[in-house]
KETORVO-326213 format. One record per residue: residue number from 1; x, y, z of N, C-alpha, C, O in turn. Coordinates in steps of 0.02 Angstrom, whole numbers. Atoms other than C-alpha are relative to their C-alpha. Layout:
N
<pt nr="NUM" n_c1="X" n_c2="Y" n_c3="Z" ca_c1="X" ca_c2="Y" ca_c3="Z" c_c1="X" c_c2="Y" c_c3="Z" o_c1="X" o_c2="Y" o_c3="Z"/>
...
% end
This chain:
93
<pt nr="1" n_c1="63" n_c2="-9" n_c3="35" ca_c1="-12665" ca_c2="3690" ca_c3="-6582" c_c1="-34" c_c2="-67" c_c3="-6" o_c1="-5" o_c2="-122" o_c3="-10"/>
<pt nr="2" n_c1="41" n_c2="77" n_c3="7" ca_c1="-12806" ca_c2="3557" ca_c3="-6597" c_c1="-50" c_c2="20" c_c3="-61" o_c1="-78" o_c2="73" o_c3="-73"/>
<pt nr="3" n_c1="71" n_c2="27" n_c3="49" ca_c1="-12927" ca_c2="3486" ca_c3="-6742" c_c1="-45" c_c2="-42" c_c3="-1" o_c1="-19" o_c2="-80" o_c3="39"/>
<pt nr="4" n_c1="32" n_c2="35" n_c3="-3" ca_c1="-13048" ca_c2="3386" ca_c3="-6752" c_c1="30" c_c2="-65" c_c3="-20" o_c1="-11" o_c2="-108" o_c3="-38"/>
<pt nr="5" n_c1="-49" n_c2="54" n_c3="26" ca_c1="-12903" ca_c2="3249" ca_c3="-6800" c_c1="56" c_c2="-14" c_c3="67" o_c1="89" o_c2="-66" o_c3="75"/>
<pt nr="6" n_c1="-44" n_c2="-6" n_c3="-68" ca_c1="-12803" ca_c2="3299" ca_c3="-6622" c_c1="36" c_c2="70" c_c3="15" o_c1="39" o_c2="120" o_c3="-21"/>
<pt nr="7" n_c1="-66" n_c2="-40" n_c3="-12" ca_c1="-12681" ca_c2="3399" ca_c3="-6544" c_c1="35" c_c2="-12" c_c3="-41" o_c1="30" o_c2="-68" o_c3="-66"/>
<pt nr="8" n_c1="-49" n_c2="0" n_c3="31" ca_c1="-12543" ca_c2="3433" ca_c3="-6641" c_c1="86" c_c2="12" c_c3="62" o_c1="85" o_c2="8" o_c3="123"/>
<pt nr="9" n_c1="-34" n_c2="17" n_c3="-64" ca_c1="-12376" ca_c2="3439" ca_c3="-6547" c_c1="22" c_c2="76" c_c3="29" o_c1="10" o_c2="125" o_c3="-6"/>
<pt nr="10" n_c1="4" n_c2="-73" n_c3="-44" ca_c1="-12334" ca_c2="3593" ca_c3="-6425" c_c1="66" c_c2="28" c_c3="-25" o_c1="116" o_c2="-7" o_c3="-19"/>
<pt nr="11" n_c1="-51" n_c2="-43" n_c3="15" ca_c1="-12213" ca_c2="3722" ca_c3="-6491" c_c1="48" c_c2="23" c_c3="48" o_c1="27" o_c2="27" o_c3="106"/>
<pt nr="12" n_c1="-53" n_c2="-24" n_c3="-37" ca_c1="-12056" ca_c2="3784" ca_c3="-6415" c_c1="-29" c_c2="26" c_c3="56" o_c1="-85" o_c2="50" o_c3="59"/>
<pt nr="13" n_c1="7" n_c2="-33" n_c3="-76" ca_c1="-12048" ca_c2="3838" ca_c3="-6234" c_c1="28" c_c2="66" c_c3="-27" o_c1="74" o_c2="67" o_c3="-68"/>
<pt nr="14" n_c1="-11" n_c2="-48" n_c3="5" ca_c1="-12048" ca_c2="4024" ca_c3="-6234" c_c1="2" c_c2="46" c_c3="49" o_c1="-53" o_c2="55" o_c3="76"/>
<pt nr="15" n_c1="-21" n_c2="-38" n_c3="-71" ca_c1="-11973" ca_c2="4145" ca_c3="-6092" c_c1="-14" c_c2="82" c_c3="-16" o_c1="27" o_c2="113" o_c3="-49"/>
<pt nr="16" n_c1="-31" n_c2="-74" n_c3="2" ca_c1="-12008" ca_c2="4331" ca_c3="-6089" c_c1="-25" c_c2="40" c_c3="101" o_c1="-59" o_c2="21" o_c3="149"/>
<pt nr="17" n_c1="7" n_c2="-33" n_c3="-72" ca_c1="-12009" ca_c2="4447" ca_c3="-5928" c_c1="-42" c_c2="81" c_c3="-19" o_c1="-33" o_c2="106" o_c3="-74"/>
<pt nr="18" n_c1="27" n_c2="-43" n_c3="7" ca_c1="-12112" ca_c2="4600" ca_c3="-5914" c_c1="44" c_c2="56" c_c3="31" o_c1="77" o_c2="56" o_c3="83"/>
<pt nr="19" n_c1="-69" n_c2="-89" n_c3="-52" ca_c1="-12010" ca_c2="4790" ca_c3="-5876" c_c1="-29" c_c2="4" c_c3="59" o_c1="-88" o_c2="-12" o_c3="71"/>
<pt nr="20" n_c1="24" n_c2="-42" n_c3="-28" ca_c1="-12007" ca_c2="4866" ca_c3="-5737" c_c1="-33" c_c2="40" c_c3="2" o_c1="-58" o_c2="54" o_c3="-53"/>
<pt nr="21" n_c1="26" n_c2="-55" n_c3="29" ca_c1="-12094" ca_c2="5013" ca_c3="-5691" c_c1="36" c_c2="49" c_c3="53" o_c1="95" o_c2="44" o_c3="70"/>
<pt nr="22" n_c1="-18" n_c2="-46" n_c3="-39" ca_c1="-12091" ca_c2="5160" ca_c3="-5573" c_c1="-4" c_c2="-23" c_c3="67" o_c1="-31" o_c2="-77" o_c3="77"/>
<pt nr="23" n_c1="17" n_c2="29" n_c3="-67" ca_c1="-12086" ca_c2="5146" ca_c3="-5382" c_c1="-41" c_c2="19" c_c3="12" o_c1="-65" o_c2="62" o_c3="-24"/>
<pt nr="24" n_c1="58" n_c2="-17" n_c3="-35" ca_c1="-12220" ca_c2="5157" ca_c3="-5273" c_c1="2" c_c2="61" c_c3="40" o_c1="57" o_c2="59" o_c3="67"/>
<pt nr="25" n_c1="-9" n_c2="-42" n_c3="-40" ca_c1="-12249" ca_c2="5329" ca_c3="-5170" c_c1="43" c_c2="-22" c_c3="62" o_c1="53" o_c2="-83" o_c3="67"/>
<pt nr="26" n_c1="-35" n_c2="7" n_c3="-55" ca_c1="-12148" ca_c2="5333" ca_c3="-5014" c_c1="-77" c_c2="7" c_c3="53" o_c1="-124" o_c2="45" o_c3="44"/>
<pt nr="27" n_c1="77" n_c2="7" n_c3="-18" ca_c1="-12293" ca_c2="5293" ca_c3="-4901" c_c1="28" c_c2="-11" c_c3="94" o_c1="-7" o_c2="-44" o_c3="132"/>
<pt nr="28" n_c1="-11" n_c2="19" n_c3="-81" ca_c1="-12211" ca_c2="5284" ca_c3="-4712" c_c1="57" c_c2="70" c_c3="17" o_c1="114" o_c2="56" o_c3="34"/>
<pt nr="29" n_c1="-43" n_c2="-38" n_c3="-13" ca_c1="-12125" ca_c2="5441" ca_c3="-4687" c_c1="-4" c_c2="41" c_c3="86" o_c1="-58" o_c2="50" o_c3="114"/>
<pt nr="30" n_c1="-4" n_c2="-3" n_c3="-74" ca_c1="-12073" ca_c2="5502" ca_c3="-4501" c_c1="37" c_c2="73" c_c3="12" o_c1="85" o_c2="84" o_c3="-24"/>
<pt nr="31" n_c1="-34" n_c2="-59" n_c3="3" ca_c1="-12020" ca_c2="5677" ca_c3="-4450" c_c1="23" c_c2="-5" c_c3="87" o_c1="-14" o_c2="1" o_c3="136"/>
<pt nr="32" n_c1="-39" n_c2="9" n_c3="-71" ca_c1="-11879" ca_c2="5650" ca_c3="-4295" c_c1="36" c_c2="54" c_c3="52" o_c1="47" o_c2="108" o_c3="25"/>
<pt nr="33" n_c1="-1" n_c2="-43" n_c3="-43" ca_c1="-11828" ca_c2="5744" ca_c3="-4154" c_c1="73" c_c2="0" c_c3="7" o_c1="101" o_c2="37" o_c3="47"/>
<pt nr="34" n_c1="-85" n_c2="-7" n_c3="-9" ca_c1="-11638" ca_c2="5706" ca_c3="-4179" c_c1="20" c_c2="-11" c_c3="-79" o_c1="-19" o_c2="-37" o_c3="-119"/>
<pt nr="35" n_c1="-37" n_c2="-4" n_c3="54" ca_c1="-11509" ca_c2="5725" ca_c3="-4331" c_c1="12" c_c2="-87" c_c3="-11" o_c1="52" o_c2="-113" o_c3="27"/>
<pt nr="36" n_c1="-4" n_c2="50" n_c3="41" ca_c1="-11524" ca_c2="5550" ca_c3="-4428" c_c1="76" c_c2="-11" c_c3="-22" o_c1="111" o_c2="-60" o_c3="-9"/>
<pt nr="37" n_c1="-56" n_c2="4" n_c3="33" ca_c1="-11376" ca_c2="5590" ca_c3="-4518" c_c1="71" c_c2="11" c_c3="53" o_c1="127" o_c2="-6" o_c3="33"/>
<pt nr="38" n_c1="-56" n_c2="-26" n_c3="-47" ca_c1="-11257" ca_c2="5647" ca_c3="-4368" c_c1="51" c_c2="43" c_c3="-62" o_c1="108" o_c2="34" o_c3="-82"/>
<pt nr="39" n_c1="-56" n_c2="-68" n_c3="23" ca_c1="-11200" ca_c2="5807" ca_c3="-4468" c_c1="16" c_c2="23" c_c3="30" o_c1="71" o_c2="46" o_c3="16"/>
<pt nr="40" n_c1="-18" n_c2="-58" n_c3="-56" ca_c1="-11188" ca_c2="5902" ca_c3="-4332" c_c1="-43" c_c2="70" c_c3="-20" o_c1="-53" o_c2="114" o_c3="21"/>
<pt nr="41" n_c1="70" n_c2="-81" n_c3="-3" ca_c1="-11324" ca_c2="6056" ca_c3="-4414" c_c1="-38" c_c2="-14" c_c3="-3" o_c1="-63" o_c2="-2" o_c3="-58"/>
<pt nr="42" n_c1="51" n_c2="-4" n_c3="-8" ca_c1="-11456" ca_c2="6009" ca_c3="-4361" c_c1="-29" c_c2="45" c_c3="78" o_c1="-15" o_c2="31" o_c3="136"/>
<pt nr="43" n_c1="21" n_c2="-46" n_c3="-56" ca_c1="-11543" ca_c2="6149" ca_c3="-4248" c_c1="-75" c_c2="-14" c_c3="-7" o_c1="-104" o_c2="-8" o_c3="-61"/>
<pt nr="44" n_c1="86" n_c2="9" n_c3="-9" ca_c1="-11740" ca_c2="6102" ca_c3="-4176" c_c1="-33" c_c2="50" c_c3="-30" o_c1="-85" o_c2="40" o_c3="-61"/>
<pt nr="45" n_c1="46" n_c2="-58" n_c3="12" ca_c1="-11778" ca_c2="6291" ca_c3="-4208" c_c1="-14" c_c2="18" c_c3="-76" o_c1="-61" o_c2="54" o_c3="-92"/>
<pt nr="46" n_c1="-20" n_c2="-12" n_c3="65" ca_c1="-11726" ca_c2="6293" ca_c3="-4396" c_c1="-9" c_c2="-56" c_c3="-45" o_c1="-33" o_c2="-55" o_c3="-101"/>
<pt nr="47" n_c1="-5" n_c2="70" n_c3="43" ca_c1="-11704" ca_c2="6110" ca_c3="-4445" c_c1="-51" c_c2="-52" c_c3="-6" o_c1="-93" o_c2="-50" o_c3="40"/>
<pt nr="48" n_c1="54" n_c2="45" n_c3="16" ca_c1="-11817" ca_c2="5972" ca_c3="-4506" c_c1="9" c_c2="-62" c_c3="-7" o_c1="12" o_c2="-79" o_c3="-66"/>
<pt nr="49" n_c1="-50" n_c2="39" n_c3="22" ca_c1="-11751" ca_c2="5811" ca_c3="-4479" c_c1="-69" c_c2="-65" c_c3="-20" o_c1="-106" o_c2="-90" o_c3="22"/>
<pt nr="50" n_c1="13" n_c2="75" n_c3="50" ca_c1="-11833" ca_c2="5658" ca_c3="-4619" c_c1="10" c_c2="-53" c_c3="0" o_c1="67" o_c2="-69" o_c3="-18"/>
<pt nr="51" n_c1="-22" n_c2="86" n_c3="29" ca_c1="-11841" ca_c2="5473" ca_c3="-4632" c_c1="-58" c_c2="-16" c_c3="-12" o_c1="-112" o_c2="8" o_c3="5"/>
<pt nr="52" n_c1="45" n_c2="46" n_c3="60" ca_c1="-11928" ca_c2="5358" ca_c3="-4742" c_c1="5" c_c2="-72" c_c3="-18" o_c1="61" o_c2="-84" o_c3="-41"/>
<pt nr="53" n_c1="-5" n_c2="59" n_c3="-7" ca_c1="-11955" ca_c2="5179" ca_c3="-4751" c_c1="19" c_c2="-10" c_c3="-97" o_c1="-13" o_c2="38" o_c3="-120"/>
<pt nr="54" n_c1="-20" n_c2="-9" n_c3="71" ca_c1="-11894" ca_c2="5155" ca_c3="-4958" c_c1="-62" c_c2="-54" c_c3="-34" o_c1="-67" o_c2="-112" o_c3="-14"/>
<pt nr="55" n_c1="43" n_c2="28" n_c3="17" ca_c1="-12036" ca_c2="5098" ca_c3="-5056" c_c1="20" c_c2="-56" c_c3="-47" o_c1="76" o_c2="-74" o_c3="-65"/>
<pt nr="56" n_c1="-56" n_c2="53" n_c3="42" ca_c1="-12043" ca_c2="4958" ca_c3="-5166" c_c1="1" c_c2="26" c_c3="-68" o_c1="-31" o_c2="71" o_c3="-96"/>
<pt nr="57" n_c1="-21" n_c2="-44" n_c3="53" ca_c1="-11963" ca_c2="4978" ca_c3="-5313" c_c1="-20" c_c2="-26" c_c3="-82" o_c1="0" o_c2="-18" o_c3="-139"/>
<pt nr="58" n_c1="22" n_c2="44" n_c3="90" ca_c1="-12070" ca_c2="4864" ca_c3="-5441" c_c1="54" c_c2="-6" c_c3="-53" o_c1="50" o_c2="27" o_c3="-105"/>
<pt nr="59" n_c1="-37" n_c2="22" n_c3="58" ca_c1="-11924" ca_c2="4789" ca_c3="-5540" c_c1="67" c_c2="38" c_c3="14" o_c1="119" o_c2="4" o_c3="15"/>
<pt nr="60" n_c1="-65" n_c2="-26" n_c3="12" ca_c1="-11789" ca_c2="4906" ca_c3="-5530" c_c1="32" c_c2="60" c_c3="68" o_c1="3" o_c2="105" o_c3="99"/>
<pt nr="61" n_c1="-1" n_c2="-36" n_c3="-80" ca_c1="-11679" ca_c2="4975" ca_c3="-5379" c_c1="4" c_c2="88" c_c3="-32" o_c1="19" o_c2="113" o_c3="-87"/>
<pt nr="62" n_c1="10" n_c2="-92" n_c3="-43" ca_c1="-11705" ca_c2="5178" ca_c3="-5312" c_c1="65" c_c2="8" c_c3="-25" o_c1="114" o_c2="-28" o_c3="-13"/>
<pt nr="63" n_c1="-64" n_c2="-28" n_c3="11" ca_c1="-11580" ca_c2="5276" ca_c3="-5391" c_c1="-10" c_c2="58" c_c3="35" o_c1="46" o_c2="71" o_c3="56"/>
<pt nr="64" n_c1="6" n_c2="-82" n_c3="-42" ca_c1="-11624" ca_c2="5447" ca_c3="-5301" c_c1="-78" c_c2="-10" c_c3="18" o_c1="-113" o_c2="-61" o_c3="11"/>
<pt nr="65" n_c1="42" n_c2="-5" n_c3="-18" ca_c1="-11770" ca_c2="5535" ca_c3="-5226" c_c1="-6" c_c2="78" c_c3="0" o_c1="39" o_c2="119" o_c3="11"/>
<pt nr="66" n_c1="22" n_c2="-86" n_c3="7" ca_c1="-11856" ca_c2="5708" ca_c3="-5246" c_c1="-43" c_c2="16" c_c3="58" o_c1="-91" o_c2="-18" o_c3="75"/>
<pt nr="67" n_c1="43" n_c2="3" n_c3="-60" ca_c1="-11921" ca_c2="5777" ca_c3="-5098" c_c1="-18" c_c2="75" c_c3="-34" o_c1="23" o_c2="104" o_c3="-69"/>
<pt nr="68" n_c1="42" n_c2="-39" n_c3="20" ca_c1="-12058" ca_c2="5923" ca_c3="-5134" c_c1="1" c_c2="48" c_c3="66" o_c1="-25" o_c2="21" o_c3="116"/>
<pt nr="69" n_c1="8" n_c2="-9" n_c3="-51" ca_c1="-12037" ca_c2="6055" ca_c3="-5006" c_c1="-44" c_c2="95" c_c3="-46" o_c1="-14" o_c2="138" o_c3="-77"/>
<pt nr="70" n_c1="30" n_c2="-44" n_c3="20" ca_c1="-12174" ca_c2="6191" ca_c3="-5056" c_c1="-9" c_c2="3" c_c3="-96" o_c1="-45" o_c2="-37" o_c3="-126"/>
<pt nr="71" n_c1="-39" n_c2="-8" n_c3="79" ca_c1="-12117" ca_c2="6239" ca_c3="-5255" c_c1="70" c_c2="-10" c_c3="-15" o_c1="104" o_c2="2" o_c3="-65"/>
<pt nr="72" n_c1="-75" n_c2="13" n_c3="10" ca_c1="-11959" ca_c2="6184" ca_c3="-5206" c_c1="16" c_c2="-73" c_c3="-22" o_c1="-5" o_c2="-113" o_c3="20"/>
<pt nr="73" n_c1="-16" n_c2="55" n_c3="3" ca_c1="-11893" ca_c2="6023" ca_c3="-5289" c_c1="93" c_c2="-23" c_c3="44" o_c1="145" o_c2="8" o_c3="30"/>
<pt nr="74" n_c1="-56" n_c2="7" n_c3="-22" ca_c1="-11747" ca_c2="5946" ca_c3="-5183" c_c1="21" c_c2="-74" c_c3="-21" o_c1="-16" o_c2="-122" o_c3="-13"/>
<pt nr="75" n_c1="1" n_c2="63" n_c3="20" ca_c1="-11652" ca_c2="5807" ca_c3="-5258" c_c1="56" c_c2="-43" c_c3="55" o_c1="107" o_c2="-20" o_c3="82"/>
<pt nr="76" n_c1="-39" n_c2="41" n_c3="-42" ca_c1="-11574" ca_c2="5682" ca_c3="-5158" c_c1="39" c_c2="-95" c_c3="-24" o_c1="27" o_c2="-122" o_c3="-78"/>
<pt nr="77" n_c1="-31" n_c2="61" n_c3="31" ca_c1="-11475" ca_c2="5505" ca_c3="-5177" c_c1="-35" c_c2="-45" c_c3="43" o_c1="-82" o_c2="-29" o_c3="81"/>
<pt nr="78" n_c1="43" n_c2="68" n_c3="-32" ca_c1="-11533" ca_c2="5342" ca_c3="-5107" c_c1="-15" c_c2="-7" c_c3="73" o_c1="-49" o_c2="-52" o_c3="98"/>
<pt nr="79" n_c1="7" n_c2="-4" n_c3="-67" ca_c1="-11527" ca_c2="5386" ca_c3="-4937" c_c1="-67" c_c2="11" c_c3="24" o_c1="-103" o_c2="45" o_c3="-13"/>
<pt nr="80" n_c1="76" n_c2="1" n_c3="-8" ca_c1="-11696" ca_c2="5373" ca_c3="-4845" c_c1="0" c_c2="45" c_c3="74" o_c1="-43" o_c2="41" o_c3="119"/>
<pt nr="81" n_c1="21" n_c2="-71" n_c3="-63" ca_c1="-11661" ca_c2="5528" ca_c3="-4710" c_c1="41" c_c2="66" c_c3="-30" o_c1="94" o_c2="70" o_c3="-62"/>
<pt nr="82" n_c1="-45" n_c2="-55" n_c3="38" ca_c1="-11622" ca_c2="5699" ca_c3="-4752" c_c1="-17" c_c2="48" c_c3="53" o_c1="-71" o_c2="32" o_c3="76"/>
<pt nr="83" n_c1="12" n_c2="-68" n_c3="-34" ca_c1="-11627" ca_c2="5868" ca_c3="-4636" c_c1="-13" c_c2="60" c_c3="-31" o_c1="41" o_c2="83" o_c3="-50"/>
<pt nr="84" n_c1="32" n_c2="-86" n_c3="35" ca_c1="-11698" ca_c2="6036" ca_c3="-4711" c_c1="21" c_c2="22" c_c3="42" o_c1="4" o_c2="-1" o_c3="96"/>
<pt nr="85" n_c1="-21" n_c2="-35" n_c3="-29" ca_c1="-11598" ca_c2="6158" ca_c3="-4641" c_c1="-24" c_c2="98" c_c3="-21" o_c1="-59" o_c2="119" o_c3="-68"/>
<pt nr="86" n_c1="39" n_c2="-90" n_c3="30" ca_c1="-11638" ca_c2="6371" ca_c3="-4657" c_c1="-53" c_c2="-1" c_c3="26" o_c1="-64" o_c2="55" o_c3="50"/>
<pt nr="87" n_c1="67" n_c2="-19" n_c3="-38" ca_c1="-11806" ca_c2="6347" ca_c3="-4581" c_c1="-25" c_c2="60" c_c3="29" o_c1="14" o_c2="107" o_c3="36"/>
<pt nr="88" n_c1="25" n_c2="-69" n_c3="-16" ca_c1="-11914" ca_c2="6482" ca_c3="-4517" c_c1="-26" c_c2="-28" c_c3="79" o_c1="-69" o_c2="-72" o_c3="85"/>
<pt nr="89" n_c1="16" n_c2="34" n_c3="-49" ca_c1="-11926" ca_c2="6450" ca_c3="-4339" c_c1="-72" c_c2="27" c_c3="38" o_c1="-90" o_c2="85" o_c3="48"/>
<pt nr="90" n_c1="72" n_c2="-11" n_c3="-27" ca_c1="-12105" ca_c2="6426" ca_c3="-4256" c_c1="-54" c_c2="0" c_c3="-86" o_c1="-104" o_c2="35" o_c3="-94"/>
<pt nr="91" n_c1="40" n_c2="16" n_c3="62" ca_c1="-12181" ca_c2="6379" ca_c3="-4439" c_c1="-11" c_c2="-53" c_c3="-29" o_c1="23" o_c2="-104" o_c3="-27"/>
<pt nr="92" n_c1="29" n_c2="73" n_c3="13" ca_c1="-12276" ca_c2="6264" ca_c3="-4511" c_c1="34" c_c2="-36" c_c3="-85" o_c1="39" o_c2="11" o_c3="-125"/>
<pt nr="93" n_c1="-14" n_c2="26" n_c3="69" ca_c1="-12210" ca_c2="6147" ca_c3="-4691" c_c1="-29" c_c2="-69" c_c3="6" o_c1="-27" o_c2="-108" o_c3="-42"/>
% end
C-alpha cells in the first residue's frame, strides 16, 4: 500500500491455484472400418467401430466417458475406442 509519505513494505508472498473444471467436448471423433479393440465381435453389418482423440481435461485427468447413442446413455472407462454392437444393419445412428 502507498501514501502520500511512501510505500509501505510488501506483504507476504501468497500462492493459491485455481480448480479444475470439466473437460472439453470430445471434438475429433472417427468412425473405423476395423475392430480398434481386437475383440473379435465386431461384424461391418451390425457393428460400429469408435475412436476419439481424448480431450483436454482442464486440470484434472478423464476418469470415464458417456457416449450418447440415441436415448441411450453408454458409460465407458478411459478408453478412447469402443464398438456398438446389436446394430440394425443398413441404418443410419
Amino acid at each position: 500500500a502507498a501514501n502520500q509519505a511512501g510505500a509501505g513494505p510488501y506483504s507476504d508472498q501468497v500462492s493459491c491455484q485455481t480448480p479444475a473444471t470439466v473437460p472439453d467436448p470430445v471434438s475429433v471423433l472417427c468412425v473405423l472400418e476395423h475392430d480398434p479393440t481386437e475383440s473379435g465381435v465386431y461384424t461391418p453389418s451390425t457393428c460400429l467401430a469408435l475412436k476419439w482423440d481424448e480431450p483436454c481435461n482442464n486440470g484434472s485427468e478423464i476418469t470415464s466417458y458417456t457416449l450418447k447413442l440415441g436415448e441411450q446413455l453408454i458409460s465407458l472407462d478411459i478408453s478412447t475406442c469402443y464398438v456398438l454392437q446389436n446394430l440394425q444393419p443398413d441404418s443410419e445412428y
